[in-house]
C-alpha positions in Angstrom: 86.2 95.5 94.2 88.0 96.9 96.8 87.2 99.4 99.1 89.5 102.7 98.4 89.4 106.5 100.3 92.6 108.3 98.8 93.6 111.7 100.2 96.8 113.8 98.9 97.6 113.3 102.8 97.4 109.7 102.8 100.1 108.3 105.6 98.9 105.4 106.7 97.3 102.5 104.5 94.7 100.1 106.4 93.6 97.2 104.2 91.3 94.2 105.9 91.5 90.9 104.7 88.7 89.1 104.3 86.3 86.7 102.9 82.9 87.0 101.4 81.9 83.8 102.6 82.4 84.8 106.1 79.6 85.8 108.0 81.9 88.0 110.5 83.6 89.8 107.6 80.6 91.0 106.3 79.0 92.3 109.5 82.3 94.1 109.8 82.7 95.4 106.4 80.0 97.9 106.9 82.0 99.4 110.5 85.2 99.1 108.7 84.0 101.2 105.8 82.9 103.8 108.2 85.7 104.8 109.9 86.8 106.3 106.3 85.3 109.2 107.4 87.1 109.5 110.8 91.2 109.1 109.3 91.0 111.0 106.0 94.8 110.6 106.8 94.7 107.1 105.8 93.6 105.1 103.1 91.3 102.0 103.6 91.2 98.8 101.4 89.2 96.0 101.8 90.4 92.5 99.8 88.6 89.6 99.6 91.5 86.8 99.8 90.0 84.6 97.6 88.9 86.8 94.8 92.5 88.5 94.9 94.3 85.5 96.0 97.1 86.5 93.1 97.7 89.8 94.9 97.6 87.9 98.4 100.0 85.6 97.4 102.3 84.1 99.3 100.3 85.1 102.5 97.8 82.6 104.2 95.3 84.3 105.8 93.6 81.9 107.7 91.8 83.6 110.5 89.1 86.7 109.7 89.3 89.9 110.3 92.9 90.1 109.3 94.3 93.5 109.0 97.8 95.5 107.8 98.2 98.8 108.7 101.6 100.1 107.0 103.1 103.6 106.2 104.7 104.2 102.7 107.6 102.8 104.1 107.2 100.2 106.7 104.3 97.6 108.6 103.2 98.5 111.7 100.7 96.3 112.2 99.8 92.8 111.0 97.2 90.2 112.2 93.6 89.2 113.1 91.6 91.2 115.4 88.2 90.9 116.9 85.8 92.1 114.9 84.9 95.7 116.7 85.0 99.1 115.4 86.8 100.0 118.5 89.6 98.0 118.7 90.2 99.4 114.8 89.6 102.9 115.8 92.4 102.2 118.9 94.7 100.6 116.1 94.3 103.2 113.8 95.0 106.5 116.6 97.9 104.4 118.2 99.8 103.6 114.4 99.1 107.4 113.2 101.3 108.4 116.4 105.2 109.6 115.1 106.3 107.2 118.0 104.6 104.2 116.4 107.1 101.4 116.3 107.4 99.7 112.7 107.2 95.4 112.4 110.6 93.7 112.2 111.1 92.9 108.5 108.9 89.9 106.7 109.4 89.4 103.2 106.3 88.2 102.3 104.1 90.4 104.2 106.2 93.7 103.4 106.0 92.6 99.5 102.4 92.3 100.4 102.2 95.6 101.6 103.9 97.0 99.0 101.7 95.7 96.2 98.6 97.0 98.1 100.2 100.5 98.9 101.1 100.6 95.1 97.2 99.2 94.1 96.0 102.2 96.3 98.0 104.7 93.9 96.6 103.5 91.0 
């Protein structure tokens, strides 16, 4: 099950991608789940890629932690990160900014994004 913190607020979706098999992903998990508390503006979702692989789909995610941060509307940030609260925290503070540049456009990954921003409303 993933991990979900909705607020009427919401702008800014952060979903990691992991595995439960990974020793890494877990240890993070726990950091990750945290920072909830930190961003009510944002909603947090953790997905295991191989127990939602359908929802994943087409996207390889290969290397762990892998993480999309995306407004309604647009990515601003795709790919794997170490695995510190820090870095997320930075990620988090410097996407939230209204000077934030957006991704250029990838099919897969923006369909991606728009499945999980849609699983978040549910």
């Amino acid at each position: 099950m993933p991990t979900r913190h909705s607020h009427p607020q919401t702008k800014l979706l952060v979903v990691c991608l992991c595995a439960d098999w990974c020793g890494t992903c877990r240890e993070y998990r726990a950091h990750f789940e945290l920072l909830q508390t930190q961003f009510p503006q944002a909603c947090f979702q953790w997905i295991d890629v191989e127990d939602d692989a359908d929802l994943v789909d087409p996207i390889e995610v290969e290397n762990f932690p892998t993480l999309l941060i995306a407004t309604a509307s647009e990515v601003k940030f795709f790919g794997t990160v170490t695995p510190h609260v820090e870095t997320l925290q930075r990620l988090i503070r410097t996407q939230l900014l209204p000077e934030a540049a957006a991704l250029a456009p990838y099919a897969d990954r923006d369909e991606l994004a728009k499945r999980l921003w849609a699983r978040q409303l549910e």
